[in-house]
N, C-alpha and C positions, 0 to 999 in steps of 0.2 A: 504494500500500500504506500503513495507515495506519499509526501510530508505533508502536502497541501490537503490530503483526505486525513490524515493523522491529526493537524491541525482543528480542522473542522468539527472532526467528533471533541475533540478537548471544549471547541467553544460551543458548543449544543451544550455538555456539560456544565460548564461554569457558568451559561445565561443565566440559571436559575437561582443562583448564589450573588445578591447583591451585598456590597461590601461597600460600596458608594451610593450615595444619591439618584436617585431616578433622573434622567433626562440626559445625562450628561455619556461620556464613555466607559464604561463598565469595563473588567477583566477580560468579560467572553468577549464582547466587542472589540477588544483588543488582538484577541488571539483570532476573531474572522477576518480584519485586517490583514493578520500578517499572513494567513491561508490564501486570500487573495494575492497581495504582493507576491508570493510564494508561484500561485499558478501563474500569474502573469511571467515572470525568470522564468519560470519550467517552457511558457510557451516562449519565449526569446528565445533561450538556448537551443530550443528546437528546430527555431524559424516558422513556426505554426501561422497562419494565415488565417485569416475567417475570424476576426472575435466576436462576432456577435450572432449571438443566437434566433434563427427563424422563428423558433417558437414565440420569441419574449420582442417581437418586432411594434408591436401594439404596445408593449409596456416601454419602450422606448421613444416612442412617438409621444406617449402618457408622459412621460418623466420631460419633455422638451417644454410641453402644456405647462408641466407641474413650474417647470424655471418662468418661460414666460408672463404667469399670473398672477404668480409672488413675485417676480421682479418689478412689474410691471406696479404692483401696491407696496412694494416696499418705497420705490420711486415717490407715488403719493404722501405713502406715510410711512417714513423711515422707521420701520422695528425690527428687532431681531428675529420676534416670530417666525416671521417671512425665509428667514434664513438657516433658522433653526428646524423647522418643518421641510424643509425644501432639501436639507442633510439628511430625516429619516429615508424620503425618498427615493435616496440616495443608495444610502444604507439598505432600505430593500433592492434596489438593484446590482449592488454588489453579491450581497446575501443569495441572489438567484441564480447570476452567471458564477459564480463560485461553487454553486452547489448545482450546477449544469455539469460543471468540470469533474468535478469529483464522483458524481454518482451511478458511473458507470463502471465505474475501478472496482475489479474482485473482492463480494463481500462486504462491500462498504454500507450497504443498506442492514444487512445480519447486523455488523457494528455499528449503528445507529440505533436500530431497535432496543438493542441491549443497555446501550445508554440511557435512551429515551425510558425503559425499565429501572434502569438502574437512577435515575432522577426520582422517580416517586418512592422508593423506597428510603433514599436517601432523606427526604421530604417527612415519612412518616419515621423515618428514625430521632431525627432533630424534633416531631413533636412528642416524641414520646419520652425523650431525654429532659424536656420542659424548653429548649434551649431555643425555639422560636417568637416571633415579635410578635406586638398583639398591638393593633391599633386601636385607641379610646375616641367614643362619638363625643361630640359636644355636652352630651347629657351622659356621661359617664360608663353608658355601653361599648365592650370592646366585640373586636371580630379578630380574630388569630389572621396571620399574613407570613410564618414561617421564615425564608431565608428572604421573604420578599419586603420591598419598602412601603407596598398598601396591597389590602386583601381582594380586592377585584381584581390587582395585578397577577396574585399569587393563582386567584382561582382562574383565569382564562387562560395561564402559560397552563397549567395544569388540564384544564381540558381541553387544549391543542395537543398536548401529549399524547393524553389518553387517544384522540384522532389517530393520531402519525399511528401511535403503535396496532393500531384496529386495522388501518392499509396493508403493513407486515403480514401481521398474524393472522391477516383471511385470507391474503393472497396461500398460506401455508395449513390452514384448517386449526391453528393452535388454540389447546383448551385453557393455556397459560391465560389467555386473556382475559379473559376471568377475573384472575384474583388481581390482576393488573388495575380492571375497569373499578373492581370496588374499594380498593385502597384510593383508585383515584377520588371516587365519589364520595369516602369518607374526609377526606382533605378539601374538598371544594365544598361540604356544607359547616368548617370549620368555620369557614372565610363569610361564610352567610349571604353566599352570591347569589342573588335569584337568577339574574339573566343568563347566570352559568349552569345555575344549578338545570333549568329548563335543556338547554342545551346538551348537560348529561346524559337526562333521562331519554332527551328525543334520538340519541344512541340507540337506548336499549330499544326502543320501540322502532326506530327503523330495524335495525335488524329481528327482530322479533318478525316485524312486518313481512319480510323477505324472506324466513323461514317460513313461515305459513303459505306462502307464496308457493315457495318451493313443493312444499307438502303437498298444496291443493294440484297443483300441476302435476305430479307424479300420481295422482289417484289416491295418496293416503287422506285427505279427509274429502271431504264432499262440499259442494256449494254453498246448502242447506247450512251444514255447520260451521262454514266459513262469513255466512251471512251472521249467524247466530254469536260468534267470537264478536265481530264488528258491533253487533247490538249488545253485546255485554260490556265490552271497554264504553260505547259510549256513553251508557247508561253510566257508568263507575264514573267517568268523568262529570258527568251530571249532579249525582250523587255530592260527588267529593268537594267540587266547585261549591256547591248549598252547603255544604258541611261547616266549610271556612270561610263564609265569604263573610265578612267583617259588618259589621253595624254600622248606622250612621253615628257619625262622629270617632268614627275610630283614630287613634293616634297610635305610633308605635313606639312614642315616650313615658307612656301610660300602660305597655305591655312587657312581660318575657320578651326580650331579644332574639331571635332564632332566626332560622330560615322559613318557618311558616308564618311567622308574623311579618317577613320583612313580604313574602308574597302578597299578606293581608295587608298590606302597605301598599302595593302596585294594588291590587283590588279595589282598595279602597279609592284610589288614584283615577281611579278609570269608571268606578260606581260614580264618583261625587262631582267628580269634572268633565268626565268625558275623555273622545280619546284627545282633544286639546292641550287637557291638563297633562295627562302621559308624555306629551310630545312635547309641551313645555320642560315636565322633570329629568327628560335626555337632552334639555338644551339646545330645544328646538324652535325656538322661542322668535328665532331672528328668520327661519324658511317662514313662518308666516307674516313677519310684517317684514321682509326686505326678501320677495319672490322673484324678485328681477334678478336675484344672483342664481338662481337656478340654469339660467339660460348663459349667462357668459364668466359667472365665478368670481365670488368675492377676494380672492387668498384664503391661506390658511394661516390662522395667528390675530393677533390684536384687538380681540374683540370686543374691544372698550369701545369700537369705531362706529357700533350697534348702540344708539341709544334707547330704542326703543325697547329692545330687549334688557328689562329691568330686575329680572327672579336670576338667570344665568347668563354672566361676565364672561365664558367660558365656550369651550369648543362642545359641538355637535355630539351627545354620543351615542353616533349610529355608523357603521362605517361605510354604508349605503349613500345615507345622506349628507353626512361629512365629506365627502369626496366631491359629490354631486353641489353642493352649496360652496365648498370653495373653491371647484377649479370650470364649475358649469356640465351642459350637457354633453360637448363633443368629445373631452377627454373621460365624462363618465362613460361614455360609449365605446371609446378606447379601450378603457377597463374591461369594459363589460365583454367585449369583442378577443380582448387577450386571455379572460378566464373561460371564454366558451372554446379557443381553441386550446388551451390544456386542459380541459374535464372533458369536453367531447368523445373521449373514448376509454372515460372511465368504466369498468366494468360495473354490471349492475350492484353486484355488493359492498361500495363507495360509496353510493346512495346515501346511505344512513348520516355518512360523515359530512358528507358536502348541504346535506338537510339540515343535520343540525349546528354546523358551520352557519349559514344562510340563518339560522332563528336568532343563534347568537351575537353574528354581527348588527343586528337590527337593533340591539341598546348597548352594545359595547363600540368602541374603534378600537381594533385589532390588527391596523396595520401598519403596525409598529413594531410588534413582534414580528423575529423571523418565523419560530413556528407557523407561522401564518399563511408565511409565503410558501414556506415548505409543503404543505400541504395540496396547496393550491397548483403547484408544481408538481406535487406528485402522480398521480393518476396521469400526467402526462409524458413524465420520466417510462414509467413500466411500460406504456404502451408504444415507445418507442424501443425498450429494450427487448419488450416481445418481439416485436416487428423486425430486429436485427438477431435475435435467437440467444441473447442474453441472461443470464442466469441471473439470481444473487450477488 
């Protein structure tokens, strides 16, 4: 394995060990640096030709967008935002042609898995030693966040994990997954993350979904009883929803802390306001009164520049709509055009992940993490190494 794949699994490793501050350059991001510099010498020495990747030709055209509408606002109104947002960027573009290079190389996906395994384990050792952070609300409630510097951080690297390793281990039938998925799931409701926590579950049930699937197509169960599963979950969901759904006036500074009161929190959210007030509490606050940046892109950063948006000072968090509100329609469409040709020939047992991929970027922004990209990338990685008769 060469240095630059050696490299890479070290900083998959170390991402999840924050030792500095959030925003800034971290250890792993130091060590994907120097995996890139790394491949770039390897392709010089070589004399390699061709640096850029067909697949990622849209995510480059995106990233041209990305400089031109932050330069273009920084010009207006000088901030660093502009500048700093236009580096993560960046950093997922390195992050992909880096892991274009490497992911070809003998067994480098086997060592990644095992890392990607060997991250939540690690995770559930440090809280079992006591030895993780634990962030405190303004009203004195805490949520655990582990080796990370806040718990929504901790719980979404954590379910991009659990993702990567679910691509692995179905492409090879492993029952390991398992004890994998629910370590992960018990670490992500430490964190008290509903948007994640959703995203978990809609795991098990896509695949769940797809097993049944399976079944029904081979002649082991029947229509009838496939009909009769569907009207049993929905009912349960019916059920469960009436079970929890919160009262008028519910507060959750006047409740236990948990993951089902912070649910009963969005519930509440979306009973008493509508889906407005929802769309406000992810800092949505400025797509409804400044809709004109939908179409040509406000930047991304500064959002003091919003006054009208008065409840959130802050950035979008949807990675849907964050994209599409600061750089407009035609670079959203770039996006959107660059991940339909790498999931295009995902197999159908991917599904699950890019489903609930897709539920959980709708209140988080997520691309900022490289597991992210990795992902996103993946199902197009294997189906090109299918395609050349590629092993592991």
């Amino acid at each position: 394995m060469s240095v630059s794949a050696i490299l890479f699994l070290v900083f998959v490793f170390l991402k999840p060990l924050y030792f500095f501050p959030s925003g800034g350059l971290g250890a792993g991001d130091a060590v994907l640096i120097a995996a890139f510099v790394s491949t770039l010498i390897r392709r010089f020495i070589k004399k390699q030709h061709g640096y850029l990747y067909k697949e990622d030709y849209f995510f480059y055209v995106f990233l041209v967008c990305v400089f031109l509408v932050n330069g273009w606002n920084y010009i207006l109104s000088p901030h660093n935002d502009f500048v700093r947002n236009t580096a993560y960027w960046i950093y997922g573009c390195i992050l992909l042609w880096t892991l274009r290079e490497v992911a070809g190389e003998k067994n480098f996906l086997l060592y990644l898995n095992r890392i990607l395994k060997l991250i939540l384990v690690v995770q559930l050792v440090v809280y079992i030693l006591g030895a993780g952070r634990i962030y405190y609300e303004y009203w004195d409630a805490n949520r655990y966040m582990g080796t990370f510097n806040n718990p929504n951080q901790m719980a979404y690297v954590l379910f991009l994990t659990i993702l990567l390793i679910y691509c692995y281990d179905s492409d090879r039938h492993s029952r390991s997954f398992w004890l994998f998925y629910i370590i992960d799931g018990f670490l992500i409701l430490l964190t008290k993350s509903t948007g994640i926590f959703l995203g978990w579950m809609l795991l098990a049930v896509g695949i769940g979904c797809i097993w049944i699937y399976r079944q029904y197509k081979a002649g082991r169960i029947s229509g009838r009883f496939l009909c009769c599963i569907g009207g049993t979950f929905a009912a349960a969901l019916i059920i469960g929803l009436w079970m929890i759904w919160p009262e008028q006036g519910f507060t959750i500074q006047e409740e236990e802390y948990n993951i089902l009161t912070r649910i009963q929190e969005k519930l509440a959210l979306l009973s008493q306001g509508g889906i407005e007030k929802l769309i406000i509490d992810r800092g949505g606050e400025k797509i409804l009164y400044y809709p004109k940046y939908l179409v040509y892109g406000a930047g991304e950063g500064f959002f003091e520049r919003f006054p009208l948006a008065v409840v959130w000072k802050s950035e979008i968090h949807s990675t849907l709509f964050s994209i599409w509100f600061s750089y407009g329609i035609i670079p959203l469409i770039l996006m959107l055009l660059w991940l339909y040709q790498n999931v295009k020939d995902a197999p159908v047992y991917y599904w699950p992940v890019y489903a609930a991929l897709l539920a959980e970027s709708m209140t988080v922004i997520n691309y900022r993490q490289p597991f992210f990209w990795m992902i996103l990338a993946y199902a197009g990685m294997k189906a090109g190494r299918r395609n050349h008769g590629e092993g592991s």
